[in-house]
Backbone bond lengths (Angstrom), bond angles and torsions (degrees), N, CA, C in turn:
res aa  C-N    CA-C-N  psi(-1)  N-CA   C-N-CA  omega(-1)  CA-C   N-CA-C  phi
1 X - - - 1.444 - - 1.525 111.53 -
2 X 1.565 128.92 -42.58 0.631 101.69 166.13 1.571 143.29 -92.57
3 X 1.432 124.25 8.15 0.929 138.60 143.99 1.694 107.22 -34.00
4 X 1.587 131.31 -67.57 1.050 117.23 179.37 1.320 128.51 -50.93
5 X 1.256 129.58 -14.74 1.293 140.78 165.85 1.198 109.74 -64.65
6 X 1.588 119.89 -77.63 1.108 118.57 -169.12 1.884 110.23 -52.79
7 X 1.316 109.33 -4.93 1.934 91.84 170.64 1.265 92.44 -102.21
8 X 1.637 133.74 -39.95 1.119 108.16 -159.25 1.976 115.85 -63.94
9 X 1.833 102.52 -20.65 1.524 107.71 171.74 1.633 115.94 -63.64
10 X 1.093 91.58 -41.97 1.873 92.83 -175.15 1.887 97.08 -71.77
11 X 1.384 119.61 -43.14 1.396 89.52 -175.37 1.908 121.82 -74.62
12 X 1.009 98.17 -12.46 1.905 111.74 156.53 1.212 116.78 -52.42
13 X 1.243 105.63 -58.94 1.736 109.17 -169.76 1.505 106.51 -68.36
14 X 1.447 115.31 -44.36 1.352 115.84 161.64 1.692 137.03 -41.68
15 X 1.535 102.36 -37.10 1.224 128.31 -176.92 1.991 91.93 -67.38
16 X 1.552 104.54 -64.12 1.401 108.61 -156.57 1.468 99.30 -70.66
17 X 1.160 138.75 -46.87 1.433 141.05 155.76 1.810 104.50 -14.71
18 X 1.314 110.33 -59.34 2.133 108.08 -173.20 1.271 86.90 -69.99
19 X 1.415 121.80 -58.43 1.891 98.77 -174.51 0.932 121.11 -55.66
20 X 1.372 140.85 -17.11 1.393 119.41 157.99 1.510 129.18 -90.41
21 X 1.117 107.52 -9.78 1.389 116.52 159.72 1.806 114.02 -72.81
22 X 0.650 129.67 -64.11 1.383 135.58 159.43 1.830 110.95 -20.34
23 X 1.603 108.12 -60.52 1.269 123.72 176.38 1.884 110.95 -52.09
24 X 1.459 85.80 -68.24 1.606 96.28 164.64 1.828 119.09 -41.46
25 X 1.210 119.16 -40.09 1.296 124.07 -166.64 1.973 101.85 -79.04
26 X 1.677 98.77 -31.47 1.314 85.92 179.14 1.472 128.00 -95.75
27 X 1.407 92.44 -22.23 1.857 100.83 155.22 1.786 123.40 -38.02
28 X 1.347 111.43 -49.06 1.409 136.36 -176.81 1.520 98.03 -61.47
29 X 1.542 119.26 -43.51 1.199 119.14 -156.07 2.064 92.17 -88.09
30 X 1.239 110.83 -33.90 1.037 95.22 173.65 1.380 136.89 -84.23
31 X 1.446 116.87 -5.47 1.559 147.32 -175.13 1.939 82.67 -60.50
32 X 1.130 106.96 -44.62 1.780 97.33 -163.08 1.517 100.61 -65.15
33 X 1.432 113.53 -12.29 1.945 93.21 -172.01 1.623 114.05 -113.76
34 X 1.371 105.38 44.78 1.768 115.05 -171.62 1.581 94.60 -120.64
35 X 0.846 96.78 136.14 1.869 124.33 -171.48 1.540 84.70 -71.74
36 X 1.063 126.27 -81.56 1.777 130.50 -141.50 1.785 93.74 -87.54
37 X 1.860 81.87 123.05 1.630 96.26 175.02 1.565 118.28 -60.46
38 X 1.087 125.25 -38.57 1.018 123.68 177.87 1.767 124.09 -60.09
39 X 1.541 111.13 -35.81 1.309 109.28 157.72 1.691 124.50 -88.64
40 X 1.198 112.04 4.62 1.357 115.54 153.32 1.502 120.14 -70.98
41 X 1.263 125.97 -53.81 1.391 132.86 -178.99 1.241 111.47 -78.24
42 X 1.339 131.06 -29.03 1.825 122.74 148.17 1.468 114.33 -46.52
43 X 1.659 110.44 -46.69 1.542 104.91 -169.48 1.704 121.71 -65.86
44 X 1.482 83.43 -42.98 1.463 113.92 -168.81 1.702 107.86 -72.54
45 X 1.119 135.69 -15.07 1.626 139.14 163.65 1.585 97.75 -91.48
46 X 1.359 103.71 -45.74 1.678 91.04 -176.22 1.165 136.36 -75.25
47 X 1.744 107.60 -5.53 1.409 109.19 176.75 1.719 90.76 -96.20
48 X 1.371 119.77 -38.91 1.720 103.77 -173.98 1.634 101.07 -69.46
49 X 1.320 141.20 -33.35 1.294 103.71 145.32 1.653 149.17 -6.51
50 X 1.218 92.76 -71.22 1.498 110.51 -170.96 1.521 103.14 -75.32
51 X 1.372 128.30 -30.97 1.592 132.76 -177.81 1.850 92.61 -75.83
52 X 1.023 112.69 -32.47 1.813 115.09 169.93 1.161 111.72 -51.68
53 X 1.505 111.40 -76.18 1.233 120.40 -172.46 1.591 137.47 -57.57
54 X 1.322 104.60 -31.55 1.772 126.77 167.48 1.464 106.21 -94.32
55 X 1.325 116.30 -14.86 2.056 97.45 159.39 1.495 87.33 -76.08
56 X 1.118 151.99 -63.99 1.660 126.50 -120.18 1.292 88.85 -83.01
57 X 1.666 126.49 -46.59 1.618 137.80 -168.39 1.834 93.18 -61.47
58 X 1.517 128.54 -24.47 1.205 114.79 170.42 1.153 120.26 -82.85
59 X 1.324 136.57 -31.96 1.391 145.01 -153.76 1.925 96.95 -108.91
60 X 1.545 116.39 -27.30 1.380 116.63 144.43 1.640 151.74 -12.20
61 X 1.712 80.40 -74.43 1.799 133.11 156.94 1.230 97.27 -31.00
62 X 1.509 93.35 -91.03 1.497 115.02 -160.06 1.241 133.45 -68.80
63 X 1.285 107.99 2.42 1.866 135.53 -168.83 1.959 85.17 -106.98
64 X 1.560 131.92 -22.49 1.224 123.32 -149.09 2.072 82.06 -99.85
65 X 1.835 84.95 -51.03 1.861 98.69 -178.73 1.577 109.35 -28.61
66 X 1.253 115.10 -80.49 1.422 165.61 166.70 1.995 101.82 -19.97
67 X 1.321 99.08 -33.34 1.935 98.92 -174.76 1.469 92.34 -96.32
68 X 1.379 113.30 -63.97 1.657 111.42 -166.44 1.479 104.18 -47.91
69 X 1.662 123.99 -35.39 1.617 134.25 179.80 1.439 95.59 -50.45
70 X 1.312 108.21 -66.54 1.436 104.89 -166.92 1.542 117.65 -69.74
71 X 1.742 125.52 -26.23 1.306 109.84 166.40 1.537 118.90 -85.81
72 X 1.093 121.28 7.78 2.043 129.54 152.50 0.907 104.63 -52.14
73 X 1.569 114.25 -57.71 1.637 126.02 -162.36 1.109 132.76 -45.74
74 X 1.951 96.19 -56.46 1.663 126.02 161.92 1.327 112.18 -43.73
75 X 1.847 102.39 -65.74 1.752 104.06 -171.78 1.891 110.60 -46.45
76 X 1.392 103.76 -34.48 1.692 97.44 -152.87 1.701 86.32 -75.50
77 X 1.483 129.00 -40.42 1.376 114.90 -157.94 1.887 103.88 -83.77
78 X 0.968 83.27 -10.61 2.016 81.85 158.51 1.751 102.63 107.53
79 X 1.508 118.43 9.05 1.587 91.77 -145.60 1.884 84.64 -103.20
């Protein structure tokens, strides 16, 4: 049982990780349609921030998903 937890948490965190990447991606996209430079270059570092920070916490995840997958694999085929 708790095995099912611990995937169903990692595939959450994974989940919320793309929503903020996504979020981040559209912040960026909207940074291009603001008149005042100065709130462009606040927006525009602060959304590639956040597209920083939720790729690595995504690619993290899934590098953590992805090992325990592969040492199941090992244990179940015996070697």
């Amino acid at each position: 049982m708790i095995a099912f937890f611990w995937w169903l948490k990692h595939i959450g965190l994974i989940c919320i990780a793309c929503v903020f990447l996504v979020f981040g991606i559209q912040l960026v996209v909207a940074a291009y349609t603001l008149d005042d430079p100065f709130a462009f270059v606040l927006t525009f570092f602060a959304s590639n921030l956040m597209i920083l920070i939720s790729a690595v916490l995504m690619i993290g995840f899934i590098w953590r998903v992805v090992s325990v997958f592969k040492k199941e694999g090992i244990d179940k085929d015996g070697e």
